[in-house]
N, C-alpha and C positions, 0 to 999 in steps of 0.2 A: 611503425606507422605514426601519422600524427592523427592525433587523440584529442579530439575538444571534449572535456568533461563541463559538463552545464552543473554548476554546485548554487546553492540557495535558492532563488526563487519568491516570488511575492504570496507564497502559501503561509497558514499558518504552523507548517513543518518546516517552516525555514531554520530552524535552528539546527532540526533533525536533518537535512538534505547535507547541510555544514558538516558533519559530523560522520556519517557516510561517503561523504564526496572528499574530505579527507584523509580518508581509509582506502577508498577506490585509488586516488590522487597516487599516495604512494605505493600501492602496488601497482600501478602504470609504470612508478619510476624504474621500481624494483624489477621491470620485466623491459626494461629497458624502451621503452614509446617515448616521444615525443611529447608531451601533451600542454593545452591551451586552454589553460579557466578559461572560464566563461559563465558570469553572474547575469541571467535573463532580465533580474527587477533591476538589473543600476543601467539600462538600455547600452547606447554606446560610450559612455567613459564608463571603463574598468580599470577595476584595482592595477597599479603598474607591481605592488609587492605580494608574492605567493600567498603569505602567512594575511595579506586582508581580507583574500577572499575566505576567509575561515574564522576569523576575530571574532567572539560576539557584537561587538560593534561595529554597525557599517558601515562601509569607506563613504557611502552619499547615499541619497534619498533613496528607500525603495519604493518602486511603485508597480500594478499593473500593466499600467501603461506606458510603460518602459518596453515591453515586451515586442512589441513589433516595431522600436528603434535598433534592439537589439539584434532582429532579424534582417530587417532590412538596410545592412549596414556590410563592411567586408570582412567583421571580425572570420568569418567560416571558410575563409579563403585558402583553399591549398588543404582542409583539412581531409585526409580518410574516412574517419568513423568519429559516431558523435556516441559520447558514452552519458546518458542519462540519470546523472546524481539525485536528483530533485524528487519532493513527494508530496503528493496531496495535487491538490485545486494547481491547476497551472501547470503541471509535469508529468501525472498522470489520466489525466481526463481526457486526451486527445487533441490540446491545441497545440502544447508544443510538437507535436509529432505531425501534424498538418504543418506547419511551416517548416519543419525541417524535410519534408515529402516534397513540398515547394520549391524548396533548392537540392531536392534532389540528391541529400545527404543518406544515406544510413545511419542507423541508430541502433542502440538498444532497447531493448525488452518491446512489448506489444503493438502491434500496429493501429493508425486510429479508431478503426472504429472497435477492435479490441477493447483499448484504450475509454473510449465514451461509454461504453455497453460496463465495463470495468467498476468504471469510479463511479458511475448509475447506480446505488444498489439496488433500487424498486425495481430497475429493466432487466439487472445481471439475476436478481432473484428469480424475475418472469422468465429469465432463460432457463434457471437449474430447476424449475418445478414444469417447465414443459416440457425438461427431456429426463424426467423423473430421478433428479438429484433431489434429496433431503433438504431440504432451508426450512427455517422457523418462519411461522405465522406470520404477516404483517397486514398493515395499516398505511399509506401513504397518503402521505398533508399535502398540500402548496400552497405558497404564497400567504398563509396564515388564515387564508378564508375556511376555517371551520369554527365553530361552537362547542365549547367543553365538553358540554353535555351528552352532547352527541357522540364524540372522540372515545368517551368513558363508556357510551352505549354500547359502541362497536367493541372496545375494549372484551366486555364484561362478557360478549357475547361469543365474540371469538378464540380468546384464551387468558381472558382475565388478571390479574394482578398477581407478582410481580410483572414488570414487562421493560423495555429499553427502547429508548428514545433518544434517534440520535441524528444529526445533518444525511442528506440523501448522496450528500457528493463529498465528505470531508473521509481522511483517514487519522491513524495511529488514538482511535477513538476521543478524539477533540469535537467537543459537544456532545458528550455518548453523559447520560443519567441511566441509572434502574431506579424507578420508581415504584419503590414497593404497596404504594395504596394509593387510592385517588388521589387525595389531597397534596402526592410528591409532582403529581402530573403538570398542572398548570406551571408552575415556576421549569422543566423538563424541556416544555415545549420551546417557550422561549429562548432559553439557553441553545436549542437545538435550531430556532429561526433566528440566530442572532450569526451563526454561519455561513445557514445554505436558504434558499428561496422554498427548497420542498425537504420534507422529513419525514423520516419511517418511525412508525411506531410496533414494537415486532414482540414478539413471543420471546418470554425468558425460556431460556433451559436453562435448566439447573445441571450442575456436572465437572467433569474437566474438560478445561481448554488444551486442545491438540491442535497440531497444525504437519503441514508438508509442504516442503521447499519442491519445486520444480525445475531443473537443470535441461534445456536442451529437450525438450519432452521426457525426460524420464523421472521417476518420483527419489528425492531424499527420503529418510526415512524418518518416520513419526515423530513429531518433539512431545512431547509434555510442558505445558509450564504453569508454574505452582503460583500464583501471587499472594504473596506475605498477607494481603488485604482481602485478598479474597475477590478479586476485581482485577483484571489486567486491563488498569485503568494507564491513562497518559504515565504515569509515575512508575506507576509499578513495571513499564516496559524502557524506562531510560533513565532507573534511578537503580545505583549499586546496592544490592542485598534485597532489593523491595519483590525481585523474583527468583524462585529456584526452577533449570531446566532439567529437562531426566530426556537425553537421547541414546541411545533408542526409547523411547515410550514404554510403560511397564503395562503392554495389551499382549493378549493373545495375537501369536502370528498371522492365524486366520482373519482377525479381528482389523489388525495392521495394516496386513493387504486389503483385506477389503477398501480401509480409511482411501489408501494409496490408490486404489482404482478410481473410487469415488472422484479422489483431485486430480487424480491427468484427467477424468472425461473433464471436471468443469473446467479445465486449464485448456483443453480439448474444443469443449462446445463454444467458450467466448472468446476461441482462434488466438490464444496467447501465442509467442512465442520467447524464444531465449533462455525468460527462467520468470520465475514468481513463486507466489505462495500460496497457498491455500490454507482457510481457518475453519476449525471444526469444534464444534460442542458434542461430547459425548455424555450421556444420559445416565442413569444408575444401573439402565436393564441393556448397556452397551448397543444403542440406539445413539447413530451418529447421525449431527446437522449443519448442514456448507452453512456459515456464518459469510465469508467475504470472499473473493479472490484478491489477492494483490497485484499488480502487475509489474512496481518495483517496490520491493522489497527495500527494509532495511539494511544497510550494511556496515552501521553501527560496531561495537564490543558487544553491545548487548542485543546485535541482531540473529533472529531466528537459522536464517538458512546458510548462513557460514558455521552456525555450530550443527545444522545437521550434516553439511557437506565435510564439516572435519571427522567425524563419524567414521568416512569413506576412503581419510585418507586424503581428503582435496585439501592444500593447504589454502588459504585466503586469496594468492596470488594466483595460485595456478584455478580459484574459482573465475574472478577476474578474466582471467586469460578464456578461461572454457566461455564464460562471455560472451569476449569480442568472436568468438571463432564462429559461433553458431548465429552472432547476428551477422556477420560477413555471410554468411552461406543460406541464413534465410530469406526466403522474399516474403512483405508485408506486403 
C-alpha cells in the first residue's frame, strides 16, 4: 500500500513523535509499503531528504499554523492509509484526525471524538468514574482564574498532600510536578499553565506504575516499570538506564487479569480503536487506579507496548503490520 506516515508535529513531543515515526518508518520498509513523510508543522514545503524529517534540527520553521496548509494541499494524493506517528496536542487530541475524516482518508489509532474525550483528562476521568473505573481524586483549574488559597482548601479537603499537577491536554508527563506540601504548589501550577489553558490537580497514590498495551481490542500483558528516580518522569521514560521494565509484571494472575479487564473496559468505554495504552497506579493493599489512556502510544526502544507485545511473540514489524490491518477493517 502507500503509507503517509505523519512524523513530528508542532507538539511539545516533537522530538518523541521523531523518534517513533522512525521506528514505525522502517518497519513499513521492512514490510515492504510504499510510504510518504509527511511533517504537519512545516505545512506545504517538506523535507525532499528522508533522514530531515528525523534530524533534530528542522528542515524550516515549525509552526501550528502550518497545519491546515498542510492539509489543504495535494501532498495525501493517491495515498491508502495514513499511519499516525505524532504525540501529544496536535496528533492526539482530535484535530488531526477531523481533517484527515475530511478527506476521507483512514488512519490509525482512535477516532475523533475518541481522540478529544482521550487527551481531555478531566472529561476521560468523568467517563472512568461514571462507568465505575478506579481514577484518583482530582481538582480541575482553567484559565488560571483560581486563588491559592482556595486550590490548597480543596486540596486539603479532598485528599491532601502529596498530590500531582499536571496540563489537562498534554502527555509523556510534560508539565506533570508532585508537590509534596503547600508551598511546592504555587510554582506547580504555573509550570502546569504555561502548557495547557486548564489543569488537574489529582490525588497521589503511592505504589507501582503498571500499564497495558491494547492491540486490536485485546489486552498485552502487564508491564511493570521501575524508575531509577522514583518518578516516571519525561526522563526517566526516554532516557537509557533511568528505567527498569519486568513484563510480565510480578502480580498475582488474578490480580493481572483483573488490571487487564479494567483497561479494555476504559479502552472500551472512550471507543478506542486499533491499539493504545492504558496506565495504572497500583497501591500497597493491590488497589488499582486508571491514571490515563493513551491513544498513540510510544513506539520509541524505549516504548511500552512493543515490549509487551514481544512478550507474545509479536515482533516490532509484524506489530506495525497488526496495525494497519485492524485500522483497515475498523470504522471510526
Amino acid at each position: 500500500m502507500k503509507i503517509a506516515l505523519l512524523v513530528g508535529g508542532p507538539s511539545p513531543e516533537r522530538s518523541i513523535s521523531k523518534q517513533s515515526s522512525k521506528a514505525i518508518y522502517n518497519a513499513l520498509i521492512n514490510l515492504q509499503h510504499e510510504v510518504k513523510l509527511i511533517d504537519p508543522a512545516y505545512g506545504k514545503n517538506q523535507p525532499k531528504n528522508i533522514h530531515q524529517f528525523f534530524d533534530d534540527v528542522d528542515f524550516t520553521e515549525v509552526s501550528e499554523a502550518n497545519l491546515i496548509s498542510c492539509f489543504d494541499s495535494n501532498l495525501f494524493e493517491g495515498i491508502d492509509l495514513v499511519f499516525i506517528g505524532l504525540h501529544g496536542k496536535w496528533g492526539e487530541d482530535g484535530f488531526i484526525q477531523s481533517l484527515l475524516e475530511l478527506k476521507k482518508l483512514k488512519y490509525t489509532g482512535a477516532g475523533v471524538l475518541s481522540s478529544v474525550i482521550s487527551m481531555d483528562k478531566n472529561a476521560s476521568k468523568i467517563y472512568m468514574q461514571h462507568h465505575g473505573i478506579k481514577t484518583p481524586d482530582w481538582i480541575f483549574l482553567q484559565n488560571q482564574n483560581y486563588k491559592s488559597d482556595q486550590v490548597k482548601d480543596k486540596i486539603t479537603n479532598l485528599f491532601g498532600f502529596p498530590c500531582v499537577v499536571k496540563p489537562n491536554d498534554q502527555g509523556s508527563t510534560i508539565g506533570l510536578t508532585v508537590c509534596d506540601e503547600e508551598s511546592d504548589l504555587e510554582e506547580a501550577l504555573n509550570l502546569a499553565f504555561r502548557f495547557s489553558r486548564s489543569v488537574l490537580v489529582e490525588e497521589y497514590i503511592s505504589g507501582r506504575e503498571i500499564t497495558v498495551g491494547i492491540l486490536n481490542g485485546e489486552p498485552l500483558p502487564v508491564l511493570e516499570i521501575i524508575p531509577r528516580s522514583g518518578l516516571y518522569d519525561f526522563k526517566a521514560k526516554y532516557t537509557d538506564g533511568e528505567s527498569e521494565y519486568i513484563v510480565p509484571a510480578h502480580i498475582e494472575t488474578n490480580l493481572a487479569e483483573s488490571v487487564k479487564e479494567a483497561a479494555i473496559k476504559t479502552y472500551n468505554v472512550l471507543g478506542c480503536s486499533d491499539y493504545g495504552r492504558v496506565d495504572f497506579k497500583l497501591d500497597s493493599k493491590n488497589v488499582f487506579f486508571c491514571l490515563e489512556l493513551n491513544t498513540l502510544p510510544g513506539m520509541t526502544s524505549h516504548s511500552l507496548v512493543p515490549k509487551e507485545a514481544k512478550v507474545l511473540g509479536i515482533t516490532f514489524d509484524n506489530l506495525i503490520e497488526r496495525i494497519i490491518s485492524s485500522a483497515l477493517s475498523n470504522e471510526k
